[in-house]
N, C-alpha and C positions, 0 to 999 in steps of 0.2 A: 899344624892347627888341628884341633881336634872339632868334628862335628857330628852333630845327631843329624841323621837323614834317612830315608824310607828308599832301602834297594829292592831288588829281586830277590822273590823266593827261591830257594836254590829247590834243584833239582836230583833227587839221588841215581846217582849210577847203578849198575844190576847187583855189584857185591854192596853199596852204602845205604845205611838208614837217615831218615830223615827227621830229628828232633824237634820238637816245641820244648823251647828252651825254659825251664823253670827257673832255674841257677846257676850263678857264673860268677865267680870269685876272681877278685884282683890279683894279678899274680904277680912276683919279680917280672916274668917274661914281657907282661904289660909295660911295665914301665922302664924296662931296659927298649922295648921298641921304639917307646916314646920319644927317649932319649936317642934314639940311632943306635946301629950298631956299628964299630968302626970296622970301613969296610967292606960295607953292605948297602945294597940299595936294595931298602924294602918297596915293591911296588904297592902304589895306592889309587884306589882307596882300599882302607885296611883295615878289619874286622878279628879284632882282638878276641881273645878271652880264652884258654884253654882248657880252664877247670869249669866242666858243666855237669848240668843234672838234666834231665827232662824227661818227655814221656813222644815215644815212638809214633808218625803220623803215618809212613810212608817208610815202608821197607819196598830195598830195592827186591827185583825178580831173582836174583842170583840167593837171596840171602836165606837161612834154614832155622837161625835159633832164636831170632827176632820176629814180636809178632807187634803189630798195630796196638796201641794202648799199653805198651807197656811201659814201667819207669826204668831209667838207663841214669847211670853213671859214664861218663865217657874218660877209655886213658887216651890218653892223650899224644903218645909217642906213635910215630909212624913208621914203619920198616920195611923191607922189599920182603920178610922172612924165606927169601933163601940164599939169598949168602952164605959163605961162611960164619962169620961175625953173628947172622941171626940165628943159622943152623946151631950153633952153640949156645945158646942162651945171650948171648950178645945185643940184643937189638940197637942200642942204642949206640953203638960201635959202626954200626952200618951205613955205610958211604949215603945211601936214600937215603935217613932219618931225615923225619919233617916232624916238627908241634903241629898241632891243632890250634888257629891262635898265632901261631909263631910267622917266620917271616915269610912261607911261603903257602899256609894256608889259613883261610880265614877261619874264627873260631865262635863262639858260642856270643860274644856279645850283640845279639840278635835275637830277635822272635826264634827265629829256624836255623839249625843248621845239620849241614850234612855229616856223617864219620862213617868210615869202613865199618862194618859191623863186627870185624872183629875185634873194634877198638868199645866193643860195647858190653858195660858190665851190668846186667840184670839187679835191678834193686829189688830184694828180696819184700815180698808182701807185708809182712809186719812192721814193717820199718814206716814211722808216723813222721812227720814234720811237726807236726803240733806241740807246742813244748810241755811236757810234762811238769803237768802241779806238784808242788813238795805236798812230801810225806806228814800227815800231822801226829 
């Protein structure tokens, strides 16, 4: 059963930032969890969404390229990056890998959420949301 309810703000650890989520798109991975995975027991309650946007509230102490206010794109793939498998361009080959979103961490369908900062892609200044008026 699906429901709307008001949790905890999360909290960023020293390497994660902390997002005000602006946007967050449906994914397969949404609706493959919905559905179950066979298999798998996702623990709940469960805080979907993997593809997000927002703007930075709370960077953790550890973190160097993230600052407060900025707007972030978040990937979404998680990896130990030192395996083998990541030491090679691999990531997603990597025994760790986790989604953001996925079944072992919660993800963006919230006010806030937390990601490693290095899962964090600077949205370049120019870049408007506002949709552009045609050309007359």
């Amino acid at each position: 059963m699906l429901r709307y309810e008001d949790v905890h703000d999360p909290s960023p650890r020293p390497t994660e930032v902390l997002l005000r989520v602006k946007a967050v798109a449906l994914n397969h991975l949404d609706v493959w969890l919905r559905k179950g995975l066979p298999g798998m027991t996702i623990p709940l309650p469960k805080i979907g969404g993997c593809d997000i946007a927002g703007e930075a509230v709370v960077v953790g102490t550890a973190c160097s390229r993230i600052v407060v206010g900025q707007r972030i794109l978040v990937s979404p793939g998680i990896s130990c990056g030192q395996c083998a498998a990541c030491l090679r361009g691999d990531d997603n080959l990597c025994r760790a890998f986790k989604v953001v979103g996925g079944y072992a961490l919660d993800g963006g369908c919230a006010d806030f959420a937390c990601v490693p900062e290095v899962n964090c892609i600077p949205v370049p200044k120019p870049w408007t949301t506002r949709a552009r008026q045609p050309s007359r």
